[in-house]
KEKOL-843239 format. One record per residue (C-alpha): residue in three letters; x negated, y negated, z negated. Coordinates in steps of 0.001 Angstrom, whole numbers, padded with zeros to 6 digits, always signed. Last residue first. Example, Ala and Ser with C-alpha at 12.3 -4.5 7.8 and 13.67 -1.06 7.14 Angstrom:
<recs>
Ser-013670+001060-007140 Ala-012300+004500-007800 
</recs>
This chain:
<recs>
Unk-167493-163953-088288 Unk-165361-161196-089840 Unk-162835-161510-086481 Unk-165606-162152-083933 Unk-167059-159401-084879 Unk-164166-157073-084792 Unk-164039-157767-081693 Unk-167112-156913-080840 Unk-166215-153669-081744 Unk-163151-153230-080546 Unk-165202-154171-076879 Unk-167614-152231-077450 Unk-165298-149153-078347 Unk-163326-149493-075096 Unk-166209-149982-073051 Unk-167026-146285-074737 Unk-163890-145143-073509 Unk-164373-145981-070151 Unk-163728-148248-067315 Unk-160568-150466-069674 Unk-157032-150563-068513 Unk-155750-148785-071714 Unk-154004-146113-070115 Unk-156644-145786-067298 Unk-159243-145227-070240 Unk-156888-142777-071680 Unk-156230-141114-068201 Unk-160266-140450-068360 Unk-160586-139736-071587 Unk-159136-137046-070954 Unk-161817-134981-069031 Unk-163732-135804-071376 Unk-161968-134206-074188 Unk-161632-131111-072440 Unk-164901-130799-071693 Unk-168021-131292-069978 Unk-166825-134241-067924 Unk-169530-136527-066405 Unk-167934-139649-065520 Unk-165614-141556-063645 Unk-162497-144273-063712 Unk-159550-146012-062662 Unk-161617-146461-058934 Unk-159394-147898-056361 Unk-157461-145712-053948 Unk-154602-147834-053620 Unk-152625-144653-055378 Unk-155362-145100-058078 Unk-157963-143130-058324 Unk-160187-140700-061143 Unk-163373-139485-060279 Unk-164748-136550-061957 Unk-167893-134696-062511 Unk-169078-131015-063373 Unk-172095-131205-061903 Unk-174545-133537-061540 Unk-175844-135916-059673 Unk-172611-137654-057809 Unk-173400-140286-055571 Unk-169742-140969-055115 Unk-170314-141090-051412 Unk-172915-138055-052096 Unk-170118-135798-053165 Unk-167751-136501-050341 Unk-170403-136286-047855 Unk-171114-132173-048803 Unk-167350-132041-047752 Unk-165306-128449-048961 Unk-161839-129138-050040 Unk-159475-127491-052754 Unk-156287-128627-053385 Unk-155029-126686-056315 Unk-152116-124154-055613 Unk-154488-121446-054941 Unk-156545-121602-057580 Unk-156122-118220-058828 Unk-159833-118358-060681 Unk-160703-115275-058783 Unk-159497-115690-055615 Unk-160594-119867-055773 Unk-164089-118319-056430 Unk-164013-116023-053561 Unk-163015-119204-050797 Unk-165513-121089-052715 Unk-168453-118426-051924 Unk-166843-117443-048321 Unk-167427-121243-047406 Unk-171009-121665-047958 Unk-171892-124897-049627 Unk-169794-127506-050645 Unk-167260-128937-053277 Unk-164385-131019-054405 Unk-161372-129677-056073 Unk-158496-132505-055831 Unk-155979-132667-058629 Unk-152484-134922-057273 Unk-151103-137636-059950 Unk-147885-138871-060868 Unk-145391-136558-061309 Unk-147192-133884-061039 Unk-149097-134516-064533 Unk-147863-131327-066427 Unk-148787-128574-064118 Unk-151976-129834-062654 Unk-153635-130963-065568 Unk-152646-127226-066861 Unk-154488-125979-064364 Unk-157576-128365-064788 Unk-157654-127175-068292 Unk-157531-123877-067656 Unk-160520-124372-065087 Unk-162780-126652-067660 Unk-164513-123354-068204 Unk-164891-122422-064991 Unk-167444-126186-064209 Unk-169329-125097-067666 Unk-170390-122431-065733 Unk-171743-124015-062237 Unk-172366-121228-059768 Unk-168995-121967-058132 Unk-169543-125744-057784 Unk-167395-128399-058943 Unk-166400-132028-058218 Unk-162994-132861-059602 Unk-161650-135326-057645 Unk-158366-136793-059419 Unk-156272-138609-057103 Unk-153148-140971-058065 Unk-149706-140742-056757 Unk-147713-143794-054624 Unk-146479-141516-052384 Unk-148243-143546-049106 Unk-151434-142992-050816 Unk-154118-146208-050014 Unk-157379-144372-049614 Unk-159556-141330-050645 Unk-160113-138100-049324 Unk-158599-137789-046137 Unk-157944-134344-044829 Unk-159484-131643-041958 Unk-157781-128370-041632 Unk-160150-125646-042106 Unk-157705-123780-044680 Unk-160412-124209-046966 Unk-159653-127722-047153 Unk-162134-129969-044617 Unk-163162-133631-045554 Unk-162805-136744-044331 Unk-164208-139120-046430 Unk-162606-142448-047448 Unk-164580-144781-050189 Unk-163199-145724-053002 Unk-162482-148940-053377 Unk-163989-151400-056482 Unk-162601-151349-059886 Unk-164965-148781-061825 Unk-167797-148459-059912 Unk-169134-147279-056364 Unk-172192-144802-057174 Unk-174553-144821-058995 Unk-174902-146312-063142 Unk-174146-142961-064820 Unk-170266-142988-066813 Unk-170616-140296-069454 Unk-167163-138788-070169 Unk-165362-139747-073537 Unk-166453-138468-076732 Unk-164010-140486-079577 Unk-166135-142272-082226 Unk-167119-140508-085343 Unk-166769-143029-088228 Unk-162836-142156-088404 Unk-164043-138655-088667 Unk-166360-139396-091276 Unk-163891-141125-093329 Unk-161244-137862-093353 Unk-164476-135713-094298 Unk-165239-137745-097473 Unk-161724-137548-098585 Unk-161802-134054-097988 Unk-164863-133412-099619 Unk-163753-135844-102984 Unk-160367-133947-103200 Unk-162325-130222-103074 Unk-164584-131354-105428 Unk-161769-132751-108211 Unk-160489-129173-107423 Unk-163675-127573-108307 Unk-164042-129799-111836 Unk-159939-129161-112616 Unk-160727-125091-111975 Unk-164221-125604-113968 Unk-162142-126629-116860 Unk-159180-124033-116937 Unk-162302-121524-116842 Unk-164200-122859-119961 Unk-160815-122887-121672 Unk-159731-119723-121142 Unk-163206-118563-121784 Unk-162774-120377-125261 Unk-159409-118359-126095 Unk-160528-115708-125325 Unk-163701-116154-127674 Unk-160980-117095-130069 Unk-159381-113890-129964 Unk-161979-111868-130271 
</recs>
């Protein structure tokens, strides 16, 4: 009896060291997967003024009905961020909290601009319920078709010159941040980022 203990004891003390041996080889494998995986940053589409040229200027109505200028040399020296969004568009309300909180901790430096169009009363409801009142919020169906923009939601992100830092598709969180990190590293977009490391690193083994 006892030795059979004594066995299982065994047995069990060996298939701890073989699942823990696992364990180290998963996470090891997972840690060199997610250096493999490159960063998601938003999907620049080939309309639309690019990445270094002017904006253009659109005047543009806030829901207030007063008109404004979209776009542009900024006297305060802050950078835009047009977020184009629709009501209807779901994965535009998700990005919301983020947008907020965009808001809140980049003041210093940069001013959020909701973009839309369409029927009034439908934006006016959806800042109401999304308590948007403290974003800028303007309604110009020739704001959105300046920028050429497809679809929905997408972002534009200027400089206080009103030059283009950078644009994509933004789907989430992560895109939408990849669009200060591509200002940040003076490059149009992530991915131009990672072709040009790469290639670099070509040169380098060559």
């Amino acid at each position: 009896m006892t030795q059979a203990l004594l066995v299982s004891n065994v047995i069990l003390w060996v298939a701890v060291v073989l699942l823990a041996g696992v364990v180290v080889a998963l996470v090891r494998q997972i840690g060199v997967l997610y250096e493999r995986v490159a960063p998601a940053g938003a999907l620049m589409v080939g309309r639309g003024p690019a990445v270094g040229e002017v904006g253009p200027i659109v005047r543009a109505e806030d829901l207030a009905g007063a008109a404004r200028e979209v776009g542009g040399v900024r006297p305060d020296g802050r950078s835009t961020l047009l977020f184009f969004l629709s009501p209807t568009c779901p994965v535009c309300k998700t990005l919301l909290p983020v947008l907020r909180s965009i808001v809140r901790a980049e003041a210093a430096w940069l001013d959020v601009v909701l973009a839309g169009d369409g029927p009034r009363e439908e934006h006016e409801a959806f800042v109401e319920q999304h308590h948007l009142e403290r974003v800028r919020y303007v309604l110009s169906p020739t704001l959105g078709i300046s920028y050429q923009v497809g679809k929905l939601p997408y972002a534009v992100l200027l400089d206080a010159a009103g030059v283009i830092l950078a644009k994509g598709l933004v789907n989430t969180r992560e895109h939408l941040e990849s669009l200060f990190e591509a200002r940040d590293r003076g490059v149009a977009s992530i991915q131009d980022f990672l072709r040009r490391a790469e290639r670099g690193m070509g040169v380098a083994q060559s």
